[in-house]
N, C-alpha and C positions, 0 to 999 in steps of 0.2 A: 316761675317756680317758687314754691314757698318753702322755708324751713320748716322743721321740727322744732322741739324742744331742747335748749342744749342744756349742756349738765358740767357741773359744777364738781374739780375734783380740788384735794389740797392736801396740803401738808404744811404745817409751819416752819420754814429751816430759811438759811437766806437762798438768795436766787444766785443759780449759773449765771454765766456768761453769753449771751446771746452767740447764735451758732446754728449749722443745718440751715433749714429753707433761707432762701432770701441771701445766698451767694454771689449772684450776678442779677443783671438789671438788662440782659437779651434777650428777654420777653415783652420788656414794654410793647413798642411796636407793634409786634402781631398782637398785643392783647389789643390795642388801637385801633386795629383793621380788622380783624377775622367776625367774618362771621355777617352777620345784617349790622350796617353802621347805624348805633345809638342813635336814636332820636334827640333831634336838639328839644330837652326838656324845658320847660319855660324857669327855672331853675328857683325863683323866688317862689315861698310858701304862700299858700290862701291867708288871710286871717284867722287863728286858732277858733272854731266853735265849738259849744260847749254840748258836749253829745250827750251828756247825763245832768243830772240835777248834782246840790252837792251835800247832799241827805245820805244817811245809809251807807255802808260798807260797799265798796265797788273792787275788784280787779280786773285789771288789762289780762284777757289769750290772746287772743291775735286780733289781726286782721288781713283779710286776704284781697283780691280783685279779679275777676272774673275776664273773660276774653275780649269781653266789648267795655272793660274800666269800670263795669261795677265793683263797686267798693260793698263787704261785709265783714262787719266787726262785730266780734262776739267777747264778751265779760260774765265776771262773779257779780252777784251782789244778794248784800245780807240783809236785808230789810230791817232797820230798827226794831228791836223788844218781842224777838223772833230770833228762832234759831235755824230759820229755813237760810238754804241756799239756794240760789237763783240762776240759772244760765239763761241771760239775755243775749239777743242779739240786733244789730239795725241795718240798715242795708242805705247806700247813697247809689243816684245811682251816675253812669258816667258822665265825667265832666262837670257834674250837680257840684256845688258847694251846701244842699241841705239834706242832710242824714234823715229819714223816717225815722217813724216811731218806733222805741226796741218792741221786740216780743219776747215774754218769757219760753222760751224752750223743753222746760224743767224746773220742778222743785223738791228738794229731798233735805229730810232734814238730817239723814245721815252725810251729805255730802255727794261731790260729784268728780270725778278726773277723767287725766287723759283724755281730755278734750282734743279735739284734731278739727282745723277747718281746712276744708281740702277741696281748692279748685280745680275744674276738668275740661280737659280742650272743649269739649260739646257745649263751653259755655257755663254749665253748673257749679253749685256751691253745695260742699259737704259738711256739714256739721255732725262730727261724734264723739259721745259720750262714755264711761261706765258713771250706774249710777248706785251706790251702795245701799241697800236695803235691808241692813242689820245681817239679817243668816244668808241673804242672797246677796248677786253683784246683776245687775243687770248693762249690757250692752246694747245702746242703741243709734241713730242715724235718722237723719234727715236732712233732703237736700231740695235746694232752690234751684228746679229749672231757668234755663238761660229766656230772658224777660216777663219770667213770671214774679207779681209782685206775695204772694201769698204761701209759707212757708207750710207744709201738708203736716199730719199729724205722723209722728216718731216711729218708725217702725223697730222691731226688736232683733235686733242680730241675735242674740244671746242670750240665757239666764242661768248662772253656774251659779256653784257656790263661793267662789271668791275671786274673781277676775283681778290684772294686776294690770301693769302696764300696757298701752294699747295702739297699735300704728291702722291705717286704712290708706286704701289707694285706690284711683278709680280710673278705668281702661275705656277712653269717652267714643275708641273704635268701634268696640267689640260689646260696646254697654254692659261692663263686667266689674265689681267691685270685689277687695279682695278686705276683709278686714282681717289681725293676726292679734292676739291676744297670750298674757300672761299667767298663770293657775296656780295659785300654790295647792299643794299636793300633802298628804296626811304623813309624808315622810320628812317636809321640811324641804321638799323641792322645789322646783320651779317647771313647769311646761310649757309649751308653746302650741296652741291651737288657733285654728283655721276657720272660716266662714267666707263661702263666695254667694254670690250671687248675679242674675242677667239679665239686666234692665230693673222693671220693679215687681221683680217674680221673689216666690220665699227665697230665703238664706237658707244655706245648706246643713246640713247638720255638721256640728263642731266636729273634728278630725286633728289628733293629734299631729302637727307639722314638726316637732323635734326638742330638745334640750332635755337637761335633767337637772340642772340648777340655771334657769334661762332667765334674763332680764334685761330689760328695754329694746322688746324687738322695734325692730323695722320694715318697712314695706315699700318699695317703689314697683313703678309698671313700664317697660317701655317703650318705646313707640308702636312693637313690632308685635305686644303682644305679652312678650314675657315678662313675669314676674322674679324678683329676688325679694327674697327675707332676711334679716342679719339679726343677730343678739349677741350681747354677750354671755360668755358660759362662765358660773362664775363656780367654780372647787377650792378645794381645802388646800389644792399648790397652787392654785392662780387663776388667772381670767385669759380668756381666749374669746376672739371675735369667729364665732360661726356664719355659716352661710346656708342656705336652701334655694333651689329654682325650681320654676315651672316654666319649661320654654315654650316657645310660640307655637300655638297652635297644638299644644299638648294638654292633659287633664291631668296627668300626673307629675308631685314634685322628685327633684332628686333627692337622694341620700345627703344630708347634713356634711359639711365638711366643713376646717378651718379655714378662716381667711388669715389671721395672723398665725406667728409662732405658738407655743405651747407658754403658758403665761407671760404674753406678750398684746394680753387683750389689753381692750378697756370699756367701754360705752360707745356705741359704733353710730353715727350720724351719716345716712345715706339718701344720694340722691341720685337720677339718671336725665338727664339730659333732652332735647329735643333731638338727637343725631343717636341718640342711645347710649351714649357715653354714661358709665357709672361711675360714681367717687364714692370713697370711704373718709371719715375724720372721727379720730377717739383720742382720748388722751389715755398713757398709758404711766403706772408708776412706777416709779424707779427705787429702790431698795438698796441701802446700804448702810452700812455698820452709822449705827445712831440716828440716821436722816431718811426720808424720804422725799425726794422730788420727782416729775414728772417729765413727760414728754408730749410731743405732737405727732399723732402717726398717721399719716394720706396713703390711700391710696387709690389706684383707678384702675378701670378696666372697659377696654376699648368695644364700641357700638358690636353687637353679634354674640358677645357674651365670651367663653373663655375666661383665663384666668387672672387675678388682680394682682397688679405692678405696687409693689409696697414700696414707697418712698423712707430715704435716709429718715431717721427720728428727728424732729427738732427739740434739743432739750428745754423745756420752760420753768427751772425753778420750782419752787415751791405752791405755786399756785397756776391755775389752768384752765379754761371752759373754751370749748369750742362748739359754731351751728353747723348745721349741716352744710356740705358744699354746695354751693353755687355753681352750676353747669352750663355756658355760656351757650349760645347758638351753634356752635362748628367743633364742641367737645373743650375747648378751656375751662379750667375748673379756677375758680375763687373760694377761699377758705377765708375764715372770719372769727376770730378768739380772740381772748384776756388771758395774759400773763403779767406778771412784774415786769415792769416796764424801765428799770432803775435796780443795777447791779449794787449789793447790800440795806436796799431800803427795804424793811416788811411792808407790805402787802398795797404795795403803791402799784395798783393795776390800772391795768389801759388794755382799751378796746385795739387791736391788729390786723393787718390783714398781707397776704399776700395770692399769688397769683400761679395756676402751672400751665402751660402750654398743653396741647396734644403729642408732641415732640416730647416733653419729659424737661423743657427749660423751665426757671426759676423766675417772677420777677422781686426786687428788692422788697424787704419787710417796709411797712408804712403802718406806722401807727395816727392813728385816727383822733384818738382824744386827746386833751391838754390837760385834764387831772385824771382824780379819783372817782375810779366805775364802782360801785359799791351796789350798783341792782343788774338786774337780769339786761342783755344787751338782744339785739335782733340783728336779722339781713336778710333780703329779698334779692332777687334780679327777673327782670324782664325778659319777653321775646328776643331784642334786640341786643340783649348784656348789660343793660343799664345794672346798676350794682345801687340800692341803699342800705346802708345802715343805722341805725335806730341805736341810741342808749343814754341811763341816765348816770350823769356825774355830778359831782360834791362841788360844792362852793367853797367859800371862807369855813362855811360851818357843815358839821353834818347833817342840818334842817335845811340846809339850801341848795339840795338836791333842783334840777332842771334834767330837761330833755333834747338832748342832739342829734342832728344825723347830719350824713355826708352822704356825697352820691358819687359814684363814678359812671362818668359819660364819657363815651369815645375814649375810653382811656388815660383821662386825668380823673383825679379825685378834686372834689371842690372843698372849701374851706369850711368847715365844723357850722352847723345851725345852730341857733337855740329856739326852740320849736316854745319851751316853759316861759309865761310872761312873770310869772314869781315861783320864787324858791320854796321849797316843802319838805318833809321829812321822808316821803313818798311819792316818786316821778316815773315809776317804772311804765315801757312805752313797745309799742311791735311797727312794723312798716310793712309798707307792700309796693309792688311795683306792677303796673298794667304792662302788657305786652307795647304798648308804645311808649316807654319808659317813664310815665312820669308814674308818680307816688302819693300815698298813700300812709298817713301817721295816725295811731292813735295812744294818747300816753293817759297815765293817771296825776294829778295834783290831791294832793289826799286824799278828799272820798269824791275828787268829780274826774270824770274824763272827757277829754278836749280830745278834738281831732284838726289834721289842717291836709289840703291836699297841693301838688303842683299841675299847672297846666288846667285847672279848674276855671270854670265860669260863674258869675254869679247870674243866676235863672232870673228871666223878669216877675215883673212884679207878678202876682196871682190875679189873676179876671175875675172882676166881680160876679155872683152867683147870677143868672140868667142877662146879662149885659153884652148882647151882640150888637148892637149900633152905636156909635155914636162915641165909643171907650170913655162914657159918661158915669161910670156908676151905678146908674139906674135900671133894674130889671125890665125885660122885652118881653113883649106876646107875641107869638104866633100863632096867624089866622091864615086858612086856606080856605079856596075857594072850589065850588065842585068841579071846576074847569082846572082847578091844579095851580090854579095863581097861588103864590105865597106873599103874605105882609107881614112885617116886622111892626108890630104898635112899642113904640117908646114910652117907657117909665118915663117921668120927670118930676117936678122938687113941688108939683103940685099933688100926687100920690095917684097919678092920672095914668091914661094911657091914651094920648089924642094924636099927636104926630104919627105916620104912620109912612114905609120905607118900601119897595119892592125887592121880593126874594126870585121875581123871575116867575116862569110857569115850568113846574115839574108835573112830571109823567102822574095820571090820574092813580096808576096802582100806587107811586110813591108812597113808603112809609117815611115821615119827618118826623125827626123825634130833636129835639134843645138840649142840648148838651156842657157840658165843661170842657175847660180845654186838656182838651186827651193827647196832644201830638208836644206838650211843653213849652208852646210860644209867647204867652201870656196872653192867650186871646181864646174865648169860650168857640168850640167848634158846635157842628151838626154832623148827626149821624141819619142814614138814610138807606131802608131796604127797598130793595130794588123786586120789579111783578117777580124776578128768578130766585129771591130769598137770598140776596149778596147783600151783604154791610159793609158800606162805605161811608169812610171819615169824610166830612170836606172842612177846611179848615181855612176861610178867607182873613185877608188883613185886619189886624185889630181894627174896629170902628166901624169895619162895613158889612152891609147884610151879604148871608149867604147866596148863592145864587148858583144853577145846574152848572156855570163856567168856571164855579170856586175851584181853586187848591184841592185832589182830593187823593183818598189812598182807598184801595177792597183792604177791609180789616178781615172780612166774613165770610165763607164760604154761601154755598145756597142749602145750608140748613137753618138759617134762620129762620124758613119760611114755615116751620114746627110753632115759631112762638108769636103772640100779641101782645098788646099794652106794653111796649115797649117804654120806661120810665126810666127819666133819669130826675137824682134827690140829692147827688151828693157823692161825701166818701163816708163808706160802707167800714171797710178796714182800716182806718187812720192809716195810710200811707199815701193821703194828701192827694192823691189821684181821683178823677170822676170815674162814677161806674154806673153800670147799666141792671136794672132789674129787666127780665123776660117774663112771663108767664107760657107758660105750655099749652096750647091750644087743646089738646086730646085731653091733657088729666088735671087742669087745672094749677098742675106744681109752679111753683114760683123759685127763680133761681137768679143766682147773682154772678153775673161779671164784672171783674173787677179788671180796672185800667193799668195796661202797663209802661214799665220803661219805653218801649221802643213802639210808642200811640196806638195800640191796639187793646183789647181785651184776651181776655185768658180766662173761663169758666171755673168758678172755684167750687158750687156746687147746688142744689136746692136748698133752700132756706126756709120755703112753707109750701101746704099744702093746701088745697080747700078753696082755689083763687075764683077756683073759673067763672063765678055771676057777681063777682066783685069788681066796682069802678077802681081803679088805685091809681093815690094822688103822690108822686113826688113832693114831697114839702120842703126836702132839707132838713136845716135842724131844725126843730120845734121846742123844746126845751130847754137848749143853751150849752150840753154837754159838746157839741162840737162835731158831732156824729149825723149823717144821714137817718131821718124817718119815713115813715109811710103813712099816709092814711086808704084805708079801705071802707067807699060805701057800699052796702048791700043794696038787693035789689028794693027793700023797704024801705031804702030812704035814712036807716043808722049809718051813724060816723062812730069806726074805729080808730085809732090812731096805735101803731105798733114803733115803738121806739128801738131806732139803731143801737146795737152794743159798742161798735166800734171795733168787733172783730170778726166782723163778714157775716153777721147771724142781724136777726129781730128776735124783741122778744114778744113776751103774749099780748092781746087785742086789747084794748079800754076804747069803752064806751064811752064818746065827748059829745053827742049829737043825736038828735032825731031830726025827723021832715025834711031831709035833705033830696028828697024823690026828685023835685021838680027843678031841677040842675041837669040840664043838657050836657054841660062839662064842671071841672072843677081842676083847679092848676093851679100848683105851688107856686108861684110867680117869685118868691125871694121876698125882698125886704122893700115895698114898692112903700111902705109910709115911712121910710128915715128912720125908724127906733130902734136899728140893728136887730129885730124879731122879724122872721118871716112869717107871710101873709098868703092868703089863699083870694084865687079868684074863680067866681062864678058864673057861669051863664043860664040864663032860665031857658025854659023851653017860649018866651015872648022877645029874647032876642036881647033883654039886659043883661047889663054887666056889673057885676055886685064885685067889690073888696069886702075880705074880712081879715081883720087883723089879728095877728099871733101875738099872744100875751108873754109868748117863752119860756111859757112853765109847760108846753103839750098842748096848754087849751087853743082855741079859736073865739074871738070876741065877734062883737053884732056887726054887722052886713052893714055898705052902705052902698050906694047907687053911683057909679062912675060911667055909667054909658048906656046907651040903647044903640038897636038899628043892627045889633048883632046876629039876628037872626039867621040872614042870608049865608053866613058862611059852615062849609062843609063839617071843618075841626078850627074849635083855638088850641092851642100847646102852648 
């Protein structure tokens, strides 16, 4: 489960006396035990890396983790001598120690809020928006299917005239999203409206859901189906915590009602549980003659819905913020805030925490930090209860701000981190926690942001581009024979290909196509359709050729048998993955799969049209951006070369070639002459084998003669 936003309330006056929660200490125990016992988390951090450059204005929203430990992490950033803003985001994925490449989201130069990343059992990742467009507000959404690497284009919830505050929630049962938004009104009001939706069908049209002076709604979903909504209502006597449902299996909400007393609101942080257990937490202010301080208000309300149990107030002095509750596996609720920490000292905060049973026990208050919390503080928990939290505190100075977290596992809390390798004037940070407890940081150092994770691997090294024998470095051909025999010819440091290896004898309809490594082992795989139109990974030990007894996985159902010239160049989408081009046999279209987390592909969409009497060469990169290209001959014997963007597209065709007709094959082989530029090899229709070497600007330089006697075989690849 992930938090919200918390929110920050204050008054300057000195601080009470500690009091209310954190009574007795007969909850430890069962918080120890209940529920799925915490993962022993490997407890020590990764090494901090650096997720962003350290260019350009950046801020930390969150970051979240998806049901199998994908990690995404979404930020501001201002691009120098620009007034644009930016919602970036990058994605790790589990286990990884290396973050992709970000993708911009969005750009607006009016600005962006209420951001929300909202992960969903069915695996998925929610990213949403409002985005301000002077006389409009627009609302939108986009989400990352569970191992797909390619975030889709923005769909619109919404387009009012001034959207405000924004919750979303998503029901991964019933594939139901519920987004709740903000309005101010020409009377100086405030409303609250509505948008569902089921699966990726439209959004409904906006429907008033309640308030008349309504601010910082809320949304959770629970297990069962139903939804609540919370706001506070804020009038000219006071603020009140509302409520609205839509129970399970119903379309309509109820009638608005209070959850707290009659100004006895505040800012309401809700969450519900895996058991459906809901909790409430707002801070609420306290008035009297000359001073204002504050309080703590929780409360819960037990899985099946009914009404909410308010807990005694805790009073906090002069200052206050609280996140959303934390709702453990079996209904325990963790509660996680800043108050003054030190009876008469101004504004000497610290991060807190304590604990409530389902019984209604207390456990003791624990404060968390050793100084001064002076930025925004986070908390996460897990599947299992694991508990982090995240926040930045002050040094000797106030520029030597860092970043902390603590965890609680099984029921201790461990001792303060420091996540920051130097001090800054700006360290603000979020956390996340995978359902197998380990975690998830990502903080800011002035304009760069580091992330570091627990229980992480570091991935092997990356295989070199067509290097299946030998774990030499050196790019491989594959040759088959009409009988289905396959040969591995080995690169070597003479720009040759003489050594040659057995792949076995596959089945004559066998399509073999040279691939990358798609499954993350640091060893390039083969993909191979089968006469039924099924794709299969095989994936042998680094060094050795493939062969029909390889390692293998069906990534593909049997409609592959729709497509030819099956090519592989590289990565398409900078997220460092191999991917697959298809062509469509019926219409020619050319389309791109791109490789995912969990060794398969995933169809992102058609990318060209016009293929079908075109030879098309995998090349890799040809001009040095880092990006997969193509080259496409005609059947006249022109060389086009279409250069990869780097965001799942090509662009248009250049002319680098003529007379290329009398080439039986031609194959991006990699970097078979040592210059870090990849190279192209040829076969005539007399059985030679020509290299031509890549300049790294796009072009292809002059031919030279590396072989004869090639004649005999069916395909090289």
């Amino acid at each position: 489960m992930k938090h919200n936003r918390r929110i920050v309330t204050a008054a300057l006056v000195p601080a009470l006396a500690l009091g209310g929660i954190g009574i007795g200490t007969a909850a430890t125990a069962v918080l120890a035990t209940a529920g799925v016992a915490a993962a022993a988390q490997s407890g020590s951090w990764s090494t901090p890396t650096a997720l962003t450059g350290a260019t350009d204005g950046k801020s930390v929203i969150d970051v979240a983790t998806t049901t199998d430990g994908t990690a995404v992490a979404v930020w501001y950033r201002w691009p120098a001598g620009t007034l644009d803003a930016e919602l970036n985001v990058a994605v790790r994925p589990a286990s990884s120690t290396v973050w992709g490449p970000a993708k911009v989201l969005s750009t607006t130069k009016d600005g962006m809020q209420s951001v929300r990343l909202t992960p969903a059992a069915d695996g998925s990742m929610t990213v949403t928006w409002v985005e301000d467009l002077g006389s409009t507000s627009v609302l939108r959404a986009t989400s990352l299917a569970k191992g797909a690497t390619a975030w889709p284009a923005p769909s619109t919830i919404a387009t009012r005239a001034a959207i405000g505050d924004m919750a979303f929630a998503h029901d991964a049962t019933a594939g139901k999203s519920v987004a709740v938004w903000r309005e101010s009104t020409s009377s100086q009001g405030s409303v609250l409206y509505v948008s569902e939706r089921t699966g990726a069908g439209a959004w409904s049209a906006p429907r008033v859901l309640g308030g008349a002076s309504a601010y910082w709604p809320q949304v959770a979903i629970a297990p069962d189906g139903a939804v609540t909504a919370v706001w506070d209502e804020q009038t000219e006597s006071g603020r009140t915590v509302m409520s609205v449902e839509r129970p399970a299996g119903s379309t309509q909400w109820t009638a608005p009602k209070p959850v707290s007393a009659p100004n006895e609101g505040g800012t309401p942080q809700l969450s519900i549980g895996q058991d459906g257990t809901a909790a409430l937490a707002w801070v609420k202010y306290i008035e009297s003659p000359g001073s204002t301080t504050t309080a703590l208000v929780t409360a819960v309300r037990a899985a099946g819905g009914g009404s909410w149990t308010i807990d005694a107030a805790r009073p906090m002095g002069d200052f206050a913020a609280v996140l959303d509750p934390l709702v453990g596996p079996t209904g325990e609720v963790t509660f996680v805030w800043t108050e003054d920490v030190a009876a008469g000292e101004d504004n000497v905060i610290g991060v807190r925490t304590a604990s409530r049973t389902p019984d209604g026990a207390w456990t003791a208050v624990k404060t968390l930090s050793t100084g001064y919390v002076p930025e925004q503080f986070d908390a996460a928990i897990g599947a299992d209860g694991t508990v982090q939290v995240g926040w930045a505190q002050s040094g000797t100075t106030d520029d030597d701000r860092r970043f902390y977290t603590s965890a609680r596992i099984n029921g201790t809390w461990t001792a303060p981190s420091q996540l920051s390798r130097a001090g800054s004037s700006y360290a603000e940070g979020r956390v996340a926690v995978a359902p197998d407890g380990d975690a998830t940081a990502v903080w800011a150092q002035e304009d760069q942001l580091w992330a570091a994770g627990t229980g992480l691997t570091t991935p092997p090294a990356p295989a070199k581009h067509r290097d299946y024998v030998g774990k030499d470095g050196f790019p491989d051909l594959y040759a088959q024979t009409t009988a289905g025999a396959l040969y591995v010819y080995q690169g070597n440091a003479n720009h040759t290909l003489t050594t040659k290896v057995s792949g076995g004898t596959w089945p004559t309809t066998s399509y073999v196509v040279p691939f990358g490594d798609l499954n993350g082992d640091g060893c390039n795989d083969t993909l191979v359709r089968t006469a039924a139109g099924e794709l299969y990974r095989y994936n042998p030990a680094c060094g050795t050729p493939v062969t029909p007894a390889a390692p293998n996985a069906r990534i593909g159902s049997s409609g592959w048998a729709a497509f030819d010239a099956l090519t592989y160049s590289g990565d398409f989408n900078a997220d460092r993955r191999p991917d697959l081009i298809a062509r469509q046999i019926s219409t020619g279209d050319l389309y791109l799969y791109t490789g995912t987390t969990t060794g398969g592909l995933t169809r992102v969409g058609k990318i060209g049209s016009g293929w079908k009497s075109l030879t098309i060469v995998g090349t890799g990169d040809l001009n040095g951006d880092k990006n997969a290209d193509l080259i496409a001959r005609t059947s006249t014997g022109y060389l086009y070369r279409y250069l990869g963007t780097g965001r799942g597209t090509i662009g248009s065709g250049v002319k680098i070639g003529s007379g290329w007709g009398g080439m039986v094959n031609m194959i991006g082989i990699g970097d078979l002459t040592g210059d870090g530029k990849n190279d192209i090899i040829g076969r005539t229709t007399a059985g030679d084998l020509y290299r031509y070497a890549g300049t790294g600007t796009g072009a292809i330089g002059s031919g030279a003669k590396i072989g004869t006697g090639w004649k005999s075989f069916a395909s090289i690849k």
